[in-house]
N, C-alpha and C positions, 0 to 999 in steps of 0.2 A: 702267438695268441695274446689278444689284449686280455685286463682283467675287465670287472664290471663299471670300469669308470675309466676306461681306453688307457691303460696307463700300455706304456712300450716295453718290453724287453729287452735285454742288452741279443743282440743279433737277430732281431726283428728288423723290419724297416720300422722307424720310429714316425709317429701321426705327426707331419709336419704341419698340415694347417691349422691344429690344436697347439699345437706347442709356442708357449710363451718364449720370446729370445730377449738375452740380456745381451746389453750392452757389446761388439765385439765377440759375439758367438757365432759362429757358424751353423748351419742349417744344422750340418751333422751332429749329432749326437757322442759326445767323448766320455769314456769310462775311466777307468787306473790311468794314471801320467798325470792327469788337473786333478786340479785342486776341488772339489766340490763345494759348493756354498754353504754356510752358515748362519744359521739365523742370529742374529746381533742378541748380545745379550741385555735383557730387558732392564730397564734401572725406575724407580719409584719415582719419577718428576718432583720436585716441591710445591708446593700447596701455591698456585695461582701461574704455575708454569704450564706452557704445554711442550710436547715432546717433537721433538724434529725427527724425521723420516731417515732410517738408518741408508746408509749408500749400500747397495749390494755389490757382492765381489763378484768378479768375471765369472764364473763356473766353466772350468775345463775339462776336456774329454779328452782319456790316454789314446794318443796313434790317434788324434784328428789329421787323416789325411785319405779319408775316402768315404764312400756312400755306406758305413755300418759301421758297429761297434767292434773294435778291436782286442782279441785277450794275446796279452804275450804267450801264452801256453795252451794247453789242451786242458790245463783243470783250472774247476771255479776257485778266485784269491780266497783266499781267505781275511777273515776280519781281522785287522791288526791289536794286539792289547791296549786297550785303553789307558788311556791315563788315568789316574788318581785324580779324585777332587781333593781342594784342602784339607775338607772335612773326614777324610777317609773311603768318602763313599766313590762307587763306581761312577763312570761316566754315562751318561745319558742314552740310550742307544739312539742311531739315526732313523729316521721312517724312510717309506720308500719315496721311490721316485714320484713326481707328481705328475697328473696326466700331460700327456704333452712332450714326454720326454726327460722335463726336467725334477731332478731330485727335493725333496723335501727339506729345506735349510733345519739346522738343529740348532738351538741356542741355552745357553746355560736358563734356566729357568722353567724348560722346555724339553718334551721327551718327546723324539720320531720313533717311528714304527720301521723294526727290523724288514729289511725290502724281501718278498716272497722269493723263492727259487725261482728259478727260470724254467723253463717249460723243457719235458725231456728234449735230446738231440741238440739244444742247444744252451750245453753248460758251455758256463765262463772258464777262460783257463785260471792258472791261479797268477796272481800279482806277483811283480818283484815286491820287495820288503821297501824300498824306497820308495815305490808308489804306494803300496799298501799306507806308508805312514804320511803321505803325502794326502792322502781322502780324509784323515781326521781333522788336520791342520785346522786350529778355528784362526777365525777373523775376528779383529777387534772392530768391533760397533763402537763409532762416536757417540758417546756422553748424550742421553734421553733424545738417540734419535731412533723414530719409528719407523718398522721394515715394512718395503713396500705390501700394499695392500692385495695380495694375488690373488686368483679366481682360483687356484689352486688349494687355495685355505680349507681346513681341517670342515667348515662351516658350511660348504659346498660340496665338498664330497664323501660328507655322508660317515665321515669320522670326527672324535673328542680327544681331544688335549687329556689325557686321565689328570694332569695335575692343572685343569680350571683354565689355563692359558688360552683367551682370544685375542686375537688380532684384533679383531674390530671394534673390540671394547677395551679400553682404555683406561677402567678401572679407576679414573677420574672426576668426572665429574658427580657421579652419584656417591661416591665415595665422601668427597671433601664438602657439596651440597650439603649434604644432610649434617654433617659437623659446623657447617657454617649456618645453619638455623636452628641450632638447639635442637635436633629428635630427639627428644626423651632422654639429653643425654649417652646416644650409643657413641659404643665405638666405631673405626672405620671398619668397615669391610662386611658389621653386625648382620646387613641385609644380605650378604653375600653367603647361600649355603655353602658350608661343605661338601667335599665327593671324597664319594668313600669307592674301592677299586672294588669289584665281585666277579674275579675274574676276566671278563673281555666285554662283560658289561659294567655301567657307573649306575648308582643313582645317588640319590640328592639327600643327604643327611642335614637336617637343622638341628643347631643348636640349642640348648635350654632358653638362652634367650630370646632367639630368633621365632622359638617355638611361642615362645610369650607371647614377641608381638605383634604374632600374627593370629591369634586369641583373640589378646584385645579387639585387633582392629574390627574382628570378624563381630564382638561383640558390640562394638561402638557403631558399625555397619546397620546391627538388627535390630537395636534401641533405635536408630533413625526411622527404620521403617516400622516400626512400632507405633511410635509418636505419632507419623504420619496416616499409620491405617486408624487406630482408635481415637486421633484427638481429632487431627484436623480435617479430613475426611467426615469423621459424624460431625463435625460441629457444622461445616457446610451443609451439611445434609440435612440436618436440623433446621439451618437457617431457611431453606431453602422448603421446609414442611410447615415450618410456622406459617408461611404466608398463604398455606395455598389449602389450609385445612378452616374450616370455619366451626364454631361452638355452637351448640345445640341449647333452643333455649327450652322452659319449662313447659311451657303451653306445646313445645314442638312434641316434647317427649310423654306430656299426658295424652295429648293426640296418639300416638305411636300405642300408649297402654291403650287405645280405647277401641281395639279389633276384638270381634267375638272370637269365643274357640267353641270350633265344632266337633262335637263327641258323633260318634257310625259304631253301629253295632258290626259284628264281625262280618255280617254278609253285605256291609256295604250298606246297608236300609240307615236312615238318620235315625237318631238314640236322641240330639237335644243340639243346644247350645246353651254354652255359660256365656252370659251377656259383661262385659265392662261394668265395674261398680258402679252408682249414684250416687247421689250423695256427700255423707263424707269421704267416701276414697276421693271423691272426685274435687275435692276440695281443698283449692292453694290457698295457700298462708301466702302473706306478702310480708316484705321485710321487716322486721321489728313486733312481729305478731309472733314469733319464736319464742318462748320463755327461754331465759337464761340456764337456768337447770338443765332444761332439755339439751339448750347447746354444749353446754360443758359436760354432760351427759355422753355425749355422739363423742365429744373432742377426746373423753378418756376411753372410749369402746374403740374408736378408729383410725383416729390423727390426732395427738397432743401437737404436734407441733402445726397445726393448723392456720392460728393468726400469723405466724411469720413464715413458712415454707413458702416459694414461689408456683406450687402445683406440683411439683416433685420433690421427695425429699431424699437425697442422697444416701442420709444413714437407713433408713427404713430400706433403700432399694438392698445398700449390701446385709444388711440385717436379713430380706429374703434370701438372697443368695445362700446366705451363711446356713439359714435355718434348710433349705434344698438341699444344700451339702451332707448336714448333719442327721437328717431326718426330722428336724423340730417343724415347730407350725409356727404360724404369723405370716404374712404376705408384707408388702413394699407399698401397698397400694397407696395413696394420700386420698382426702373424701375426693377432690376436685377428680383423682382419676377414677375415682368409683362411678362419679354421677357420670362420665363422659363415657364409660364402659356401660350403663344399666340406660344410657339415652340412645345409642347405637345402638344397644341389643346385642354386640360382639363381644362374646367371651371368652373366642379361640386364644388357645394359649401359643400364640407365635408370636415373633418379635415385629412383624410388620404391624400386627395391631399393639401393642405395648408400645411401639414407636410412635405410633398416629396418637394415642390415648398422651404418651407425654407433651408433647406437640401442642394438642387440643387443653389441656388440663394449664397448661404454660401461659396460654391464649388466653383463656377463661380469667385466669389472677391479674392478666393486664388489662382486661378490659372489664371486669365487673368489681364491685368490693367484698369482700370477706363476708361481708350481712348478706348479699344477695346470693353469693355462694351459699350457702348452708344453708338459706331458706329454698331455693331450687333443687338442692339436697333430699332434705327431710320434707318435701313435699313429693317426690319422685323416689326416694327409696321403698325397697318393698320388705314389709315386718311379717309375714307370715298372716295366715287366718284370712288372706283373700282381702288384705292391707294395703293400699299404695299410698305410701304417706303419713307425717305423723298423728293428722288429724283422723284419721280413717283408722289408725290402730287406738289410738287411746278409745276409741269406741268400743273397737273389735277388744278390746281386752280389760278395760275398766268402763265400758259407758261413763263414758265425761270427755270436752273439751281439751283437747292438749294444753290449754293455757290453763287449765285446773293442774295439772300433773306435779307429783312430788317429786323429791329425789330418789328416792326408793324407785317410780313407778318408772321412773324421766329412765333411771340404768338399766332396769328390767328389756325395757322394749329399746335401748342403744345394744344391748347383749345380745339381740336377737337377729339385729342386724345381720351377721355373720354367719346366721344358720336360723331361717326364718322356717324351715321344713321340720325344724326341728323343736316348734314353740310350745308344742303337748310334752317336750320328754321332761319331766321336771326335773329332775336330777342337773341336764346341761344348763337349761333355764338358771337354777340356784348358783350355779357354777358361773355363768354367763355373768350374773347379778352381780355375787362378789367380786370378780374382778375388776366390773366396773366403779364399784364402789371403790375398792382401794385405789385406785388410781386417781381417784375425783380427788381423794384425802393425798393422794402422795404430789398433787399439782396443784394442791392449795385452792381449790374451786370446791369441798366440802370438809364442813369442822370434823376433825378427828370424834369430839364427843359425841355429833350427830351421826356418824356413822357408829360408833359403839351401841348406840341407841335404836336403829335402824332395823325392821325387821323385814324380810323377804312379802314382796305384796304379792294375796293370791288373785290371779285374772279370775274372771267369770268361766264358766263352762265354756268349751266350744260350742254346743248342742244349743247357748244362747243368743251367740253373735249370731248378726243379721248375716244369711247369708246371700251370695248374687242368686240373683233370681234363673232357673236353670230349664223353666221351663215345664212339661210333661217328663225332664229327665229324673231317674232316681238319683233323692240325694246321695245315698252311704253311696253306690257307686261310682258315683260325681266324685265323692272327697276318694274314694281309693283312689279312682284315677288321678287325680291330681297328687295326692301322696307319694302315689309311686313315681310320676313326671319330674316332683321336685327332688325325689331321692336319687335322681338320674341326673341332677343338674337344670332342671326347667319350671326355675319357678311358676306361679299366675302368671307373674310379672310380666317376665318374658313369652309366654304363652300368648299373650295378650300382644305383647307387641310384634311376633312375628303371624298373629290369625293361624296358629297352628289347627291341625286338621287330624285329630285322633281316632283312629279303629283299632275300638277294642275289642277284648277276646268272646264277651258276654253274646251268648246264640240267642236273638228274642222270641223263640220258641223255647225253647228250654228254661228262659226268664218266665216264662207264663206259665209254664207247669209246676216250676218252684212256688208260685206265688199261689196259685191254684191249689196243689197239693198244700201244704203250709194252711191253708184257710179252711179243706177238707180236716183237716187233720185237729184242729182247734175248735172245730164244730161242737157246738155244746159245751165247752169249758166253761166250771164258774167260780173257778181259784182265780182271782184276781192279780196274782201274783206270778202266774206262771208266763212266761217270756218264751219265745224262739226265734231258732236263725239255720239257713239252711246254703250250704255250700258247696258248689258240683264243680268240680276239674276234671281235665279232659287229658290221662294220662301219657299219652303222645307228644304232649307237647306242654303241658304245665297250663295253660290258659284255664283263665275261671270262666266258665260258660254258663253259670247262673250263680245269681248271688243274691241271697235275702238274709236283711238284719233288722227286721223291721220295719213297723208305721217311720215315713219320715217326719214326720209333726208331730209334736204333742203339749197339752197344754202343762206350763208350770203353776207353781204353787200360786201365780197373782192371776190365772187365767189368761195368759199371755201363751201366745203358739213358739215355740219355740222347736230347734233341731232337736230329735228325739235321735237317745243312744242307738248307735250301730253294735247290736249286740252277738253280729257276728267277726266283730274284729275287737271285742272282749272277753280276757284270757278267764277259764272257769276250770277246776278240777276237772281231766277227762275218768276220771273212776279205771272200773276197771277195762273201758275201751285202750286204757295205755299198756296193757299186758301185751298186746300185742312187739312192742318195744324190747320188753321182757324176754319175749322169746328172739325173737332177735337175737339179741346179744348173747343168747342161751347154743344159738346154731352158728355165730359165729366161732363160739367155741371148738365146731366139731363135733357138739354134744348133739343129739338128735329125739323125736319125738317118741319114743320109745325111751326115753328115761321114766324113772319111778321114783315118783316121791312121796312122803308121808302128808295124805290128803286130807286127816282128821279134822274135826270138826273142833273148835277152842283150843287150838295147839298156843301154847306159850314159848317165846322167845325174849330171853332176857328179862323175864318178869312183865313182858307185856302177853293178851291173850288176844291171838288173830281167831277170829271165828267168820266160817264159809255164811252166804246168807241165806236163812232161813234157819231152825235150830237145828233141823235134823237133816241138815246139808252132811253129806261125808262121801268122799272121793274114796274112801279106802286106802288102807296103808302102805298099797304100790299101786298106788296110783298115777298113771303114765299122762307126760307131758299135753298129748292127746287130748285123753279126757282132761282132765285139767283147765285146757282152754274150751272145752267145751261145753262145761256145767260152771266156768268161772270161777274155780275154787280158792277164795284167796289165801290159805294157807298153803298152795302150792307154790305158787309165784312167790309169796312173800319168804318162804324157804329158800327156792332158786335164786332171788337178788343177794339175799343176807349173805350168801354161804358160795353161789356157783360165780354168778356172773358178776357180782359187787354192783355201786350205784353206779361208776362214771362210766365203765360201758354203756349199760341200758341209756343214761342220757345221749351220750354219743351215736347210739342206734336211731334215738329220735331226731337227733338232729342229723343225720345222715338221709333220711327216706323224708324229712322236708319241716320238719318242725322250726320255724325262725323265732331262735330265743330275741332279746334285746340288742347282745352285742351283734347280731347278725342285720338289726332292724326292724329285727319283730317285737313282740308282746309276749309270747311266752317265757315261762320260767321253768327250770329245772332245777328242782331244788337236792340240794346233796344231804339227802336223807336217807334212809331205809324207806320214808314213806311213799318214793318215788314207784315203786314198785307195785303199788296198789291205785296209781296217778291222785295220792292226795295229797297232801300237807301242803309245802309252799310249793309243788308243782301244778301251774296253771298252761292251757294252752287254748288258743281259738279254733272258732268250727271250720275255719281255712288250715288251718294248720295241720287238725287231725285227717281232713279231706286231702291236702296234700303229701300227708305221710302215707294213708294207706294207698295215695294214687302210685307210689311208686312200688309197691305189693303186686298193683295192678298191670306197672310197665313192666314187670320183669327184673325187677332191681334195678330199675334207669331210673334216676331221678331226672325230673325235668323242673324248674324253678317254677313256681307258683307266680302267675302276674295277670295284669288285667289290661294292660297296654299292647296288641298285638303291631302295628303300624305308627311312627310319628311322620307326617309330613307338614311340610309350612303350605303358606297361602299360596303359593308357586308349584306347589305338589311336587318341592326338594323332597325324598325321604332322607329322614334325620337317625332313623335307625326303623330297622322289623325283623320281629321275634317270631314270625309266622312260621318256622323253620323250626324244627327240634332243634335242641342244643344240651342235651340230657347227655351224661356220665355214670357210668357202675357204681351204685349208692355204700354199698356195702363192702368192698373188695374192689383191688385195682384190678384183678381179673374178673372180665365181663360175666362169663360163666359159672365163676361161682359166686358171683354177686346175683344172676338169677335165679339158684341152686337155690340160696338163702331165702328170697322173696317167694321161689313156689311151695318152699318146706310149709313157711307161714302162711300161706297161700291154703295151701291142705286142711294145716289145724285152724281156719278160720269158714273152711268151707263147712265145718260141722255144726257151727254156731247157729248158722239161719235156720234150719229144723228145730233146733234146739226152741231156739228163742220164738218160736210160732212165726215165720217170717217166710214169706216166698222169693223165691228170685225172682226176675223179668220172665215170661213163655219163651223158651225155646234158649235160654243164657244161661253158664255158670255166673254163679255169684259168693261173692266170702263177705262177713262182717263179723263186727263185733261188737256188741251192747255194753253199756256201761252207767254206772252210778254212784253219785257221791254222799251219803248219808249227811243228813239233818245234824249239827251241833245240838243235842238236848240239852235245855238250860232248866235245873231244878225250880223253875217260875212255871212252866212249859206243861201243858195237860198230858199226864199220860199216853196219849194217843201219837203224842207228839214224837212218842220214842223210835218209834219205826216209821216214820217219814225221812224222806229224800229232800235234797236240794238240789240234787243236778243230774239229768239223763242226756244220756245222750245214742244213738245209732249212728257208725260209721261202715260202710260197705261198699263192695263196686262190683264192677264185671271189667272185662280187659278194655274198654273204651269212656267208662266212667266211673267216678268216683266220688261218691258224697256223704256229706256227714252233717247229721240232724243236731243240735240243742234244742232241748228242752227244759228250761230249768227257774233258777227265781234271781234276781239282782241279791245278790252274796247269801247269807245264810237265811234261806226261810225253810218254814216245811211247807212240800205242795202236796194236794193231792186233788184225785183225779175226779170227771163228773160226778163221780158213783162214791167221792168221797173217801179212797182208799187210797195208798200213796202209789205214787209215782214211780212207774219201771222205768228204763229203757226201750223197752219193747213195749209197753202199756200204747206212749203216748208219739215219743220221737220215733220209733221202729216202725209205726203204720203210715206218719209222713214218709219216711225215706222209702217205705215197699210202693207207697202211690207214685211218685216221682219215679223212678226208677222203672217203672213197670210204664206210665207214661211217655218216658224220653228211649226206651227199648223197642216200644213197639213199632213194627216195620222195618227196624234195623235186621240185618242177618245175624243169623246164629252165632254164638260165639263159646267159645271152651276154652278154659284154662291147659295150657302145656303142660305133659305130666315132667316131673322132672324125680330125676334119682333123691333115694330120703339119706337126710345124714344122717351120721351116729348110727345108732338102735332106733331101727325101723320099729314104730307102733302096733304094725299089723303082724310082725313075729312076735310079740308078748305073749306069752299062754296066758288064758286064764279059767279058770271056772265056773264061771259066772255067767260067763256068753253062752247064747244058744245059735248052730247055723240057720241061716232064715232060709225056706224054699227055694229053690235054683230061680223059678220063677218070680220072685217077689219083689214089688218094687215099694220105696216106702211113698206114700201122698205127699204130694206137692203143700197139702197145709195138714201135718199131723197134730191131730188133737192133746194125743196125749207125746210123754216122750218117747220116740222112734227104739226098735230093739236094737241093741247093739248085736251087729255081725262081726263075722270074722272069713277071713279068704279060706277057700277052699284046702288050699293047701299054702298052709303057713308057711314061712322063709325063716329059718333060726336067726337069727343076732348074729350081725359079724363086727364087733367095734375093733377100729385099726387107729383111732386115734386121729385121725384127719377126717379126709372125704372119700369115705370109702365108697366102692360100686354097689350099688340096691338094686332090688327089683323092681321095675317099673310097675308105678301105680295102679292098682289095677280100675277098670273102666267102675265110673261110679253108676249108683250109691253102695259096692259091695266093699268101702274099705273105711270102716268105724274104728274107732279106738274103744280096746279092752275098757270094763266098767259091769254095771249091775244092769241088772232087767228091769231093776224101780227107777221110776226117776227120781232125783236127787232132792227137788225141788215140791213136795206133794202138791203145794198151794201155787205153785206156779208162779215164784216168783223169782227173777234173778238177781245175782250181785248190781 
């Protein structure tokens, strides 16, 4: 039986036309009697020698004299004892036979592989001791000659030398090579791993060194393709972009500003167009008409290193990186890439445009000079206030010539550069200012004394810059839209130059009703002073569907027409319309409208005295949360914040269901008082604000963001983004469920207000609101009469599809009062706008009802009390009661169960049989509310 590489056995026939023959061998195969070959042993040649071919010996086979292997006996020889090496150690053992027949030579150097047994039936006999010693016999190999090259080698059939020995390598020339060109100073063999034995398998062990320098190379290897991918590579590529990119010149890019933008109401109908400035926006400066200031101005806001950069500047680029990294601010940009970014119109933030922008900006420095840079600049940048240019903002903002301009004014409008959306926030403006001052003084282009001296210049009004001409469209609309577009990243500027195509949220029915109602409503006023604004969101979805802030014109003090204030996007004490917050925060707790508190009338806190309105207001001295919010009592709430819920809940409430203070982008404040709880002192908020907190009353505790941009698309009708889609979240709670738990608790105690306060819902709709009022500062100058006058009303209310909220009030502290000369409710003046609107924009809609939802805490309608009488099974109270409505009680009350979370209640019962405990009088004799 052959092995797997056809080797013979001894009393096989042996594969004769595989087998290699030496010299004087016979075909047959001889075993014990010859001598077996030896592989010569290997010697080190010296350095520039080569090695001669050792002579092989004959190889004899014992009893060659017939067609097979011969045993002198019946048993297999045995191996004779080895010699000793000098060293002590054993002799090498021999390997087997190689295919063919012929055995495997051994040589000092060199270890063979003990030969297998023989296949049963046919064992070897055993040897005489004379031939046994006769198989080890070595041969002496002449002096660095090399054994022939045989096919039979370790390297073709599929076995290894364990001690590294090839034949075919000669351990020369790589060896003494590398010594004869200086490597790194190695030694010979350095490249040569070691082999380490692991039983019948090797692998390859490097050494410390070897391990080095194959590190290095590896790292020398990846710095080349390093070099290659980031230098040489982009620097072609570069080359290869300079030539094929062209610079955009001034006239290209004022062309490009000078596409209308088309405003579409929601249903598609056209709203207007904003037409391209006149004018001064429209108006280049040519080289040398830049005052100096100015430019030195821009150079400390945007690029100091501007006169010598080539259009990029290396440090500012890693300077961005560094600050991306870190989280800080400042960008890389240089002007030259700013104007080539605001002349494209491409602000995406990828590297193919960032590539093209360096490129063009490169171009730009070689082909134009430094003066004509900066004057193409500052004629093409956009300053905010509906500005392109510097000559078109120093109007917009000082009326005067840019070649009038100070250094004061020159930093102002270089500050603004970088946040032109942002030119009303005064704060960033001051902020904008100084830095560019210090910088004027730290680059030697203004005197340190003139900046000590230097004081913050105020611009004109907005409401007196000229604005573009917009057509039949309403202003305040116009500037929200726009407001909101640049707070999204799309200035004029850009709006202009791509003809963008706006559908916003605004219904122009529901516009005509606000504007309609709103002028009902004002009918016969002759307080001079009294202002309004009125604001309607569309709970599903956050869209403003009607929006009034006023006449847009009005004449100023020189009789000149100017933008008249949008005085529904300025922030005014909500009164007590912000209890509503209050409770809020009160059910977030767990706590529920069935709490009782001390409802007294002049209750003192701290040495201050809260008094309900009117003198002989009194809720009684368990007086439940309930009534409370429904007679308004302000010694009830102002207990609740002091003591239950603290101030940063309640604020947290309001800004959860949609109030946008500043840091969010809005105008309102919450101020961290006690007073917040009664919505006066430094808390102000707008009539979008209060419209959009109670719209989320209205979703079910989803708030939906407040916005007036429903679609953007370019002149291409790309859409660049559309909000037409809810995208509202659980306002109150990460669970959806008890975030609406929360909004119908309030929902309940807000559904008792509208009776209260003489107010009807829409025919055939629930409806909740809440009235509100900010009392008159009396000043001891001030007529007695003055002391119970108001400053600010307001009516906020909805049904589950709309929500709107009335002001009515005076530009900061005045007293008003009404036709009839008496002051100013809630309910008086703004409550009968919001019932006309509401009752207008309901009608024809389907029926609508509030979800009843389980009551937290202590349920109001288990209160016992005394005071209540039950009304006739029968009895419903009038849609407008004259006087105040009898409080009822359920049939069969439901005890209190408080478990300290969200316990299970009994479902609401069908209205109007479920009142909150209270008196049979009304509170209020004279009918008037907080």
């Amino acid at each position: 039986m052959n092995d797997d590489r056809n080797r013979s056995w001894p009393g096989q026939e042996p594969d004769a036309p595989r087998r290699a023959h030496w010299p004087g061998e016979a075909d047959d195969p001889g075993w014990p009697g010859e001598e077996p070959p030896r592989r010569p042993q290997r010697r080190t040649p010296p350095n520039g020698e080569r090695r001669a071919a050792p002579r092989p010996a004959d190889p004899q086979w014992p009893g060659d004299g017939g067609g097979g292997p011969e045993w002198p006996s019946d048993d297999e020889p045995r191996r004779p004892a080895a010699p000793r090496r000098p060293n002590g150690m054993p002799p090498r053992r021999q390997g087997p036979p190689p295919p063919g027949g012929r055995p495997q030579r051994s040589q000092q150097g060199a270890v063979g592989h003990r030969p297998p047994p023989p296949p049963p039936g046919n064992r070897r006999p055993p040897a005489p001791a004379d031939q046994a010693t006769a198989m080890v016999r070595p041969v002496e190999p002449e002096p660095y000659e090399r054994e022939p090259e045989l096919i039979t080698h370790h390297a073709h059939n599929g076995t290894e030398d364990p001690y590294g020995y090839d034949p075919y390598d000669d351990r020369y020339d790589d060896r003494h090579e590398s010594t004869a060109l200086g490597a790194e100073g190695d030694e010979p063999y350095d490249d040569e791993p070691a082999e380490d034995e692991d039983g019948d398998k090797k692998k390859k062990v490097l050494t410390p060194k070897q391990r080095k320098k194959r590190r290095w190379r590896i790292i020398r290897r990846v710095l080349y393709s390093m070099f290659g991918l980031f230098v040489v590579v982009p620097a072609i590529a570069f080359v290869i972009t300079y030539f094929l990119v062209d610079v955009p010149s001034q006239e290209s890019v004022a062309s490009l500003q000078s596409q209308p933008i088309t405003l579409m109401y929601a249903d598609g109908s056209p709203m207007g167009k904003i037409s391209p400035g006149t004018g001064g926006s429209r108006y280049l400066l040519q080289p040398g008409d830049v005052p100096e200031v100015v430019k030195k101005a821009v150079y400390a806001a945007e690029d100091s290193s501007f006169e010598t950069n080539s259009g990029f500047d290396v440090g500012g680029i890693l300077r961005a990186v560094y600050n991306n990294v870190t989280g800080g601010q400042g960008g890389g940009s240089t002007i030259s890439q700013q104007y080539i970014k605001k002349a494209t119109a491409n602000e995406a933030p990828t590297l193919t445009r960032k590539w093209t922008e360096l490129a063009k900006s490169f171009k730009m420095n070689n082909q134009m000079s430094k003066e004509e840079i900066i004057t193409a600049y500052l004629n093409t940048i956009y300053f905010g206030r509906g500005a392109n240019g510097i000559e078109a903002a120093a109007q917009a903002y000082f009326k005067k010539p840019a070649k009038e301009l100070g250094a004061p004014e020159a930093a102002l409008l270089a500050g603004l550069i970088q946040g032109p959306s942002k030119s009303e926030n005064e704060a960033y403006a001051q902020r904008r200012w100084s830095f560019v001052m210090d910088q004027m003084v730290a680059n030697k282009w203004l005197d340190p004394g003139q900046r000590a001296t230097a004081e913050f210049p105020k611009p004109i009004p907005k409401s007196q810059a000229k604005a573009d001409d917009a057509g039949t469209l309403s202003l305040h609309i116009r500037n929200r839209v726009i407001d909101e577009l640049e707070a999204r990243g799309y200035d004029q500027a850009r709006l202009h130059q791509g003809g963008f195509k706006i559908t916003t949220t605004i219904d122009p029915k529901a516009q005509k009703m606000a504007e309609e109602s709103v002028a009902e409503g004002m009918k016969g006023q002759t307080d001079e002073n009294i202002l309004n604004a009125l604001v309607a969101i569309d709970p599903k979805t956050g869209g403003v569907v009607a929006y009034w802030g006023g006449p847009d014109w009005t004449k100023n003090d020189k009789g000149q027409d100017v933008q008249a204030i949008d005085w529904a996007n300025v922030p005014h004490n909500p009164g007590s319309a912000f209890k509503a917050f209050d409770l809020t925060a009160f059910l977030k707790m767990g706590k529920g409208l069935g709490e009782t508190f001390d409802g007294s009338n002049n209750r003192k806190f701290d040495g201050r005295t809260i008094r309900n309105a009117g003198e002989s207001s009194n809720c009684g001295t368990q007086c439940t949360v309930a009534e409370a919010m429904k007679v308004s009592a302000n010694t009830v709430f102002y207990d609740m914040v002091r003591n239950a819920t603290k101030i940063d809940p309640v604020a947290k409430a309001a800004k959860e269901a949609g109030v946008m203070v500043e840091a969010d982008g809005g105008k309102a404040k919450l101020s961290p008082d006690i007073n917040i709880a009664l919505g006066g002192g430094g808390t102000v908020t707008t009539a979008e604000d209060m419209a959009a907190g109670f719209a989320t009353f209205a979703g079910e505790g989803v708030r939906q963001k407040q916005h007036f941009v429903a679609k953007l698309a370019n002149s291409q009708d790309e859409v660049e983004f559309d909000e037409t889609a809810p995208k509202g979240s659980p306002a109150f709670s990460d669970d959806a469920d008890k975030s609406k738990q929360i909004a119908g608790n309030v929902t309940d105690a807000l559904e008792e207000v509208i009776p209260y306060s003489k107010l009807k819902c829409p025919k055939g709709h629930d409806c909740a609101g809440k009235t509100g009022t900010q009392q008159y500062d009396f000043k001891d100058s001030d007529p007695a009469s003055y002391r119970d006058r108001n400053a600010q009303t307001w009516m906020v209310g909805y049904t589950p599809t709309i929500s709107t909220s009335v002001w009515v009030g005076g530009d900061g502290n005045k007293p008003l009062h009404d036709k009839s000369g008496k002051p100013v409710y809630g309910r008086t003046i703004a409550g009968p706008i919001w019932e006309d609107f509401m009752s207008r924009y309901m009608t024809g809609k389907p029926t609508e009802k509030f979800d009843n939802v389980k009551a937290i805490g202590k349920d109001a309608r288990s209160v016992p009390t005394t005071t209540v009488s039950k009304p006739p099974p029968t009895s419903a109270p009038p849609e407008t009661p004259t006087t105040t409505p009898t409080p009822t009680i359920p049939t069969e009350p439901t005890e209190p169960t408080e478990t300290g979370g969200w316990p299970t209640k009994p479902t609401k019962p069908t209205k109007p049989t479920r009142p909150g405990p209270g008196t049979t009088e009304p509170l209020f004799p004279n009918g008037e509310d907080p």
